[in-house]
TORTORMAR-69722 format. One record per residue (C-alpha): residue number from 0; x, y, z. Coordinates in Angstrom, 1 decimal. Each point is the difference from the previous one (the first is absolute). Layout:
// TORTORMAR-69722
NODE   pos        u        v        w
NODE   NUM        X        Y        Z
...
END
This chain:
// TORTORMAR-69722
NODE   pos        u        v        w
NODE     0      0.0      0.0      0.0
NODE     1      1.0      3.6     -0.8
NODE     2     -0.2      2.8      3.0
NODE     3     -2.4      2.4     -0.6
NODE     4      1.7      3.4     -0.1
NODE     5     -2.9      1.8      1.2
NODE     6      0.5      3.8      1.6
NODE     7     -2.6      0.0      2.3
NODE     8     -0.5     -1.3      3.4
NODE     9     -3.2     -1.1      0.1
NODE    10      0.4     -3.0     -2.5
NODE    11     -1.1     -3.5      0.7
NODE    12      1.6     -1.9     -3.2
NODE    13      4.2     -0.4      0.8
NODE    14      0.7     -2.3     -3.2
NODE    15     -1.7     -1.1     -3.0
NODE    16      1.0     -2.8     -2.9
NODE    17     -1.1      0.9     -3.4
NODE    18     -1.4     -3.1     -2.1
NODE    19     -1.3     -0.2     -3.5
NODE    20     -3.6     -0.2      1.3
NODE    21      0.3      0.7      3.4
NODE    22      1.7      1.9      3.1
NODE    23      0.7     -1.0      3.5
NODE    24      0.0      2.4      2.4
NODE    25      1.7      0.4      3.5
NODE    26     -1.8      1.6      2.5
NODE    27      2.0      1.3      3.4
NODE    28     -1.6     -2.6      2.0
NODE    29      1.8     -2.6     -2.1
NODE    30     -3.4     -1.3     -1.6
NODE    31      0.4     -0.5     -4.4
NODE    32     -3.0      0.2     -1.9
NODE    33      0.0     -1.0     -3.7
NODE    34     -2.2      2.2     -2.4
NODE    35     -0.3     -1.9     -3.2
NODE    36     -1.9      1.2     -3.6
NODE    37     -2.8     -2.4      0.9
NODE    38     -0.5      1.0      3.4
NODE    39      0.6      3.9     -0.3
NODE    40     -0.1      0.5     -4.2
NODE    41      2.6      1.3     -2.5
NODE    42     -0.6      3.5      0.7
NODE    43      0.4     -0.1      3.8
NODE    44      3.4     -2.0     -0.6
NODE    45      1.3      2.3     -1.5
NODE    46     -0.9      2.7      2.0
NODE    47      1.6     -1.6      2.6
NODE    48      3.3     -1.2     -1.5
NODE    49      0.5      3.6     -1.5
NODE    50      0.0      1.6      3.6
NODE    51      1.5     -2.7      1.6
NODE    52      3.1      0.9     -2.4
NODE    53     -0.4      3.6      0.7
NODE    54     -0.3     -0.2      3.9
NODE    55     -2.9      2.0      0.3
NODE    56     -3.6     -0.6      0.6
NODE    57     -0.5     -3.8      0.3
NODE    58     -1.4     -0.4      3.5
NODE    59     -2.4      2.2     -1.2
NODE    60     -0.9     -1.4     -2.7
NODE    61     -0.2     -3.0      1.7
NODE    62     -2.2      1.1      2.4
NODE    63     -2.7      2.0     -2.3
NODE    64     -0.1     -2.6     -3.0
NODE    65      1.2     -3.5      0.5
NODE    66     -0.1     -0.7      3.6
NODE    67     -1.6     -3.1      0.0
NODE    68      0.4     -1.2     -3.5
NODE    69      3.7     -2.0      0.7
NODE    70      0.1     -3.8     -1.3
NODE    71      1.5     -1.3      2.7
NODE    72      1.6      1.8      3.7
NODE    73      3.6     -2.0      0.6
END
């Protein structure tokens, strides 16, 4: 997994790993969740890989849109 370079202190996610159809995410309280194109769609995917590479705005994101649309929690 890749840290999440994220400015601001109130982020939940720490780390993220970037598949072809999916991303894991790393929350502070060490739980990963796996967003997938089925269980999130396309769009949302790639919402959330391009600001999981920019280190901004995913826990948000997270929060307002795909909460509880992971494919499986790790």
């Amino acid at each position: 997994m890749q840290s999440y370079k994220s400015t601001s202190q109130d982020t939940g996610v720490i780390a993220y790993q970037i598949g072809k159809n999916s991303i894991s995410i790393k929350f502070m309280d060490g739980s990963v969740y796996v967003y997938s194109v089925k269980s999130a769609g396309a769009k949302a995917i790639a919402d959330m890989k391009a600001l999981a590479q920019k280190g901004e705005g995913l826990t948000t994101y997270i929060n307002q849109h795909v909460r509880e649309h992971y494919e499986v929690k790790l």
